[in-house]
MIGU-416652 format. One line per field, with one value per residue: residue number from 1; residue in three letters; x, y, z of N, C-alpha, C in turn. Coordinates in Angstrom, 1 decimal. Layout:
# residues N
guba	[NUM  ...]
fifi	[ala  ...]
n_px	[X  ...]
n_py	[Y  ...]
n_pz	[Z  ...]
ca_px	[X  ...]
ca_py	[Y  ...]
ca_pz	[Z  ...]
c_px	[X  ...]
c_py	[Y  ...]
c_pz	[Z  ...]
This chain:
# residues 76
guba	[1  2  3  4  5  6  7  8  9  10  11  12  13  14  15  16  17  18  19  20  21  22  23  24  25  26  27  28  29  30  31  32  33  34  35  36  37  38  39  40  41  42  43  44  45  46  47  48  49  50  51  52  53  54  55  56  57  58  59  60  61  62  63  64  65  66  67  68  69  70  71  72  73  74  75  76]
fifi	[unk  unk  unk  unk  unk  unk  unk  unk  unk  unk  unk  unk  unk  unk  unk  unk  unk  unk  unk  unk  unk  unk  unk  unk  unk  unk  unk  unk  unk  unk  unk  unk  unk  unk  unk  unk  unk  unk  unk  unk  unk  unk  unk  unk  unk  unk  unk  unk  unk  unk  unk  unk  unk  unk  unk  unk  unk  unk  unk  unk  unk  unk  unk  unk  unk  unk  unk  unk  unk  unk  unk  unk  unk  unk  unk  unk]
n_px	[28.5  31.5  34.7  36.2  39.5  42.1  45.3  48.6  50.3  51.8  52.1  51.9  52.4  51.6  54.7  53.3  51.0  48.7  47.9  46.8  48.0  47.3  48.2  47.3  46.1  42.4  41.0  42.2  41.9  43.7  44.0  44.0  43.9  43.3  43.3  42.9  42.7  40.2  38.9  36.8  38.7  39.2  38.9  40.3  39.7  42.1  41.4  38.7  38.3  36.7  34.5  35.8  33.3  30.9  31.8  33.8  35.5  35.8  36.8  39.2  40.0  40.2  42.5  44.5  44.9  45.3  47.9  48.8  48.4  49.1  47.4  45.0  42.4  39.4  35.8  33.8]
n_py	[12.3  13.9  13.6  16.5  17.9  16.5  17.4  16.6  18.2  17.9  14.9  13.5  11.4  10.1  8.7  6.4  6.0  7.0  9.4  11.9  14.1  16.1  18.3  20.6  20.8  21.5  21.5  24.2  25.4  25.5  23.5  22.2  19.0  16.9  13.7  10.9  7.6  7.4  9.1  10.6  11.9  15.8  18.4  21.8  25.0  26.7  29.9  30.4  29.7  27.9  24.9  21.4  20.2  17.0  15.9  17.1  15.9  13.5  13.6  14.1  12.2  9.6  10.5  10.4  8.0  6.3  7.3  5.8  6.8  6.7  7.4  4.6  5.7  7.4  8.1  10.5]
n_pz	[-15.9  -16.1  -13.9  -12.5  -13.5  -12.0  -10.9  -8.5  -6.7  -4.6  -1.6  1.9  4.3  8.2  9.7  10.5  8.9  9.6  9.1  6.2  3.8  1.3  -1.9  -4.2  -7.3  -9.1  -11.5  -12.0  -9.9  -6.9  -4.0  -0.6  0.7  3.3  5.3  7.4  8.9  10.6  9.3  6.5  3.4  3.6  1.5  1.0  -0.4  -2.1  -3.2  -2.7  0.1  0.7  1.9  -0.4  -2.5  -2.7  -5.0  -5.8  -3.8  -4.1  -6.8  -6.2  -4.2  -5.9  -7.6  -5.6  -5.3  -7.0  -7.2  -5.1  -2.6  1.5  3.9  3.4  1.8  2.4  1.1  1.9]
ca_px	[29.3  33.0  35.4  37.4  40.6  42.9  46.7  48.1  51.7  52.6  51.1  52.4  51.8  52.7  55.2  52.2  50.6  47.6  47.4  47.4  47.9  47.5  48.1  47.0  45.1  41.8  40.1  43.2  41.9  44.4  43.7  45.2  43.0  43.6  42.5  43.2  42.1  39.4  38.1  37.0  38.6  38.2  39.8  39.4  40.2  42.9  40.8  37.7  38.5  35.6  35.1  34.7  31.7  31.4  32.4  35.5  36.5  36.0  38.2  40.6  40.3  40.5  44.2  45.1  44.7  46.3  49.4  49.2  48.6  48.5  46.9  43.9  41.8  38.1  35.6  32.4]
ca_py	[13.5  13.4  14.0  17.2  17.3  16.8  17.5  16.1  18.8  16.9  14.4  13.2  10.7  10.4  7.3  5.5  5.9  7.3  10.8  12.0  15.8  16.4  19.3  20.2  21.6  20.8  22.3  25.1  26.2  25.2  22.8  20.8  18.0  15.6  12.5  9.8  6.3  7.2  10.1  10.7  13.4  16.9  19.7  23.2  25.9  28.3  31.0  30.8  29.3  27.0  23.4  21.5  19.6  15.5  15.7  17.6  15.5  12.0  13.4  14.1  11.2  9.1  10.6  10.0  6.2  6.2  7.8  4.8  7.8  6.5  6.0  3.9  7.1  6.9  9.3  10.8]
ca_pz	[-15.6  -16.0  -13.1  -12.4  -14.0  -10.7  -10.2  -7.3  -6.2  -3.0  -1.1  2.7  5.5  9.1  9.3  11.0  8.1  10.1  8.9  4.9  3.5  -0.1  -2.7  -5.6  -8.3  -9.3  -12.7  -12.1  -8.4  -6.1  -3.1  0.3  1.4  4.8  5.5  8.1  8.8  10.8  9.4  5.5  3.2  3.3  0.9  1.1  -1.6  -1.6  -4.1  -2.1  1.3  1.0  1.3  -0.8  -2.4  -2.4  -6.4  -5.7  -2.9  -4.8  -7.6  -5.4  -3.7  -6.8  -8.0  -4.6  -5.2  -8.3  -6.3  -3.9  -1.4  2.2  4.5  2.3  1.4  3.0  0.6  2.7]
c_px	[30.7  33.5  36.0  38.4  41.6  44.6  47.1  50.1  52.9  51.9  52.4  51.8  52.5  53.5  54.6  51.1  49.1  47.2  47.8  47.1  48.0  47.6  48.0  46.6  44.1  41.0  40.7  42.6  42.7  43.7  44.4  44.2  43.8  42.8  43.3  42.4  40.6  38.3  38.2  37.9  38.2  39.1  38.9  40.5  40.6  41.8  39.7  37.8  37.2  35.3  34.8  33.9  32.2  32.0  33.8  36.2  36.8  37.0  39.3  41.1  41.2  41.9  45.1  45.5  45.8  47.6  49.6  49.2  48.3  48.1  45.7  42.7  40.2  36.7  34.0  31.2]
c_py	[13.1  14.5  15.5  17.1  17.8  16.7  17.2  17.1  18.1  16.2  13.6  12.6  10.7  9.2  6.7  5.4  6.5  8.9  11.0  13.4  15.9  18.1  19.7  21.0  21.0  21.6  23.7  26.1  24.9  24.8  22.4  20.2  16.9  14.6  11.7  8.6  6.3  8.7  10.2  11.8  14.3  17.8  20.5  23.9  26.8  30.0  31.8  31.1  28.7  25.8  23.3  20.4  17.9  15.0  16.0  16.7  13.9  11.8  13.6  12.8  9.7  9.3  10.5  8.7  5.8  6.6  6.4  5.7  7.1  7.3  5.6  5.4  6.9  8.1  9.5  10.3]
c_pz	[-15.4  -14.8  -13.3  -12.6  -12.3  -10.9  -9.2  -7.3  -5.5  -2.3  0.0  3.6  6.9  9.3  9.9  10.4  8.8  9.3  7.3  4.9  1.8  -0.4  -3.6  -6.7  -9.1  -10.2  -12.4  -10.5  -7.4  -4.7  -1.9  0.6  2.5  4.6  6.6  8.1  9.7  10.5  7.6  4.6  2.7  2.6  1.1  -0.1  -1.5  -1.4  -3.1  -0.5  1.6  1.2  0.2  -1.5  -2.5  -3.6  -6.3  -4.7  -3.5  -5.7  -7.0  -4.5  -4.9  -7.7  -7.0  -5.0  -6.4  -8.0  -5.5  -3.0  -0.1  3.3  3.6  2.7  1.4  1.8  1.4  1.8]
């Protein structure tokens, strides 16, 4: 099964690299996902206000990486 096509808007850390915030769009519904170093991440969906599932958060995680997004991007 192929990935979600993801867009990635903006993506931000805190300068201790501990905290991440993404933005995005993911198969044309709009997204923000967090993450930190001790915790996996999680997006939720403008459209719905849902989270969401482990497929959508891996492709998001996955154009994260390819960004060099930090902090190092943990996927549940």
């Amino acid at each position: 099964m192929a990935m979600p096509k993801v867009t990635i808007t903006k993506h931000w850390h805190d300068g201790s690299e501990t905290i991440g915030y993404a933005e995005g769009e993911l198969s044309g519904r709009e997204f923000t996902a967090s993450w930190a170093t001790w915790c996996p991440i999680g997006a939720l969906f403008y459209d719905t206000w849902l989270d969401s599932t482990g497929t959508q958060d891996k492709a998001i995680a996955n154009a994260l990486k390819k960004l060099n997004a930090v902090p190092a991007i943990q996927v549940a």
